[in-house]
N, C-alpha and C positions, 0 to 999 in steps of 0.2 A: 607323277609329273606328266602334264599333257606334252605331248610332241610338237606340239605348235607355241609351247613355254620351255625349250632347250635350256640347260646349264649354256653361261658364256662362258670363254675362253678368252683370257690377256694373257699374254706372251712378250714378257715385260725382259729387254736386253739391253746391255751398254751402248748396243750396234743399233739404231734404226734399219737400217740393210739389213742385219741378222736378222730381227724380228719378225719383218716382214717377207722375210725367205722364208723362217721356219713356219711362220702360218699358210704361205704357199705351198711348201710340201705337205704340212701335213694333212692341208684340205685338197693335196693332189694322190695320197693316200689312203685317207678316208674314205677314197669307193665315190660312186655316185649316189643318187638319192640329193634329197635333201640336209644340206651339214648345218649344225649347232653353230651360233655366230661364232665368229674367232676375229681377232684382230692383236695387232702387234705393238707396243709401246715401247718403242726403242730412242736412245739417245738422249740430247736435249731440245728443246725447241730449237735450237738455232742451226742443228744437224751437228753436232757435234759429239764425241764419246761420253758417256755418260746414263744418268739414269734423271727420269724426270716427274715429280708426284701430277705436277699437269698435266701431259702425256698420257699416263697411268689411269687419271679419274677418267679423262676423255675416253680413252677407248675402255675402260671399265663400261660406264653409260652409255657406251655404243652399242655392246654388247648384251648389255643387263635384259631380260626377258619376265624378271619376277620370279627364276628359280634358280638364282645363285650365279655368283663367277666363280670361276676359279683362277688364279692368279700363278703361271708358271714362270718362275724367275733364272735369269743364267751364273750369274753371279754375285758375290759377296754385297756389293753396296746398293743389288738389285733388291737381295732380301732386306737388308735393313731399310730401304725405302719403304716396298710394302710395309712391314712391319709398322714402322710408326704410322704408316698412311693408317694402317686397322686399329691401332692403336687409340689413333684422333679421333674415328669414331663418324666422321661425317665428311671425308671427300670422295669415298666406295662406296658402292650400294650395298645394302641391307642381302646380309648370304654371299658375301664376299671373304673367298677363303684363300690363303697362302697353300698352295702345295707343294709339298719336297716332294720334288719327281727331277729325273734329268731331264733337261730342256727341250729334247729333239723327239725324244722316245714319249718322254712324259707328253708333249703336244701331242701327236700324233695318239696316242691310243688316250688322251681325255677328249680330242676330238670324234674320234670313234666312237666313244660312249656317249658322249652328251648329244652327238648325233644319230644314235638307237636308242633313246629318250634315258639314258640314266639319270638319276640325281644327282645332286651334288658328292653325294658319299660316294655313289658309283664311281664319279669322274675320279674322285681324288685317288682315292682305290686303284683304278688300274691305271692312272697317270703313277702313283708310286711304286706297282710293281715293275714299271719298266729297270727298275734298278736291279730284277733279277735277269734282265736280256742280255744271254751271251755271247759274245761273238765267236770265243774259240773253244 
């Protein structure tokens, strides 16, 4: 993967707030240099709780670069949206992948990697070893 073709990052929440908090830190974590797009798809259109497939494709295609998204979800009705969105087949770009990572951890270190050129495998990879991060 060229470094000027990043893995995207959607960070797909019930919370528009959340969303767009957790792509703030974790592109305030990420270091400098130049970062991997990342964008947030929280709520519904109207600002309210919830999860939204419009939302979703939008910053999906915000983000897309030609080498994949990958899609970090927070909650239950977050994954079955994805889900069928990939399922449908045509409102995600082409290398649009759902990954089990936790939301905070898993952002934060798939933006790390898609921003020191990994691939898509790379991102998903250490977005879902964050589930071995311990705190105590």
């Amino acid at each position: 993967m060229s470094v000027d073709r990043p893995v995207g990052i959607v960070l797909v929440s019930h919370s528009g707030p959340v969303a767009a908090a957790v792509a703030e830190l974790a592109k305030g974590l990420a270091g400098g240099g130049t970062l991997a797009p990342v964008a947030g798809a929280g709520g519904t259109p109207d600002g309210d709780l919830g999860t939204s497939s419009e939302l979703i494709s939008a910053a999906a295609a915000e983000v897309d670069r030609g080498s994949g998204v990958a899609l970090l979800v927070d909650l239950g009705s977050a994954v079955l949206t994805v889900k069928a969105m990939l399922a449908e087949g045509d409102e995600l770009p082409d290398g649009a992948r759902l990954v089990d990572a936790p939301f905070v951890e898993g952002a934060v270190a798939a933006l790390v990697t898609a921003s020191a050129g990994g691939d898509l495998d790379a991102v998903q990879a250490a977005a879902s070893e964050a589930y071995d991060y311990r705190k105590v």
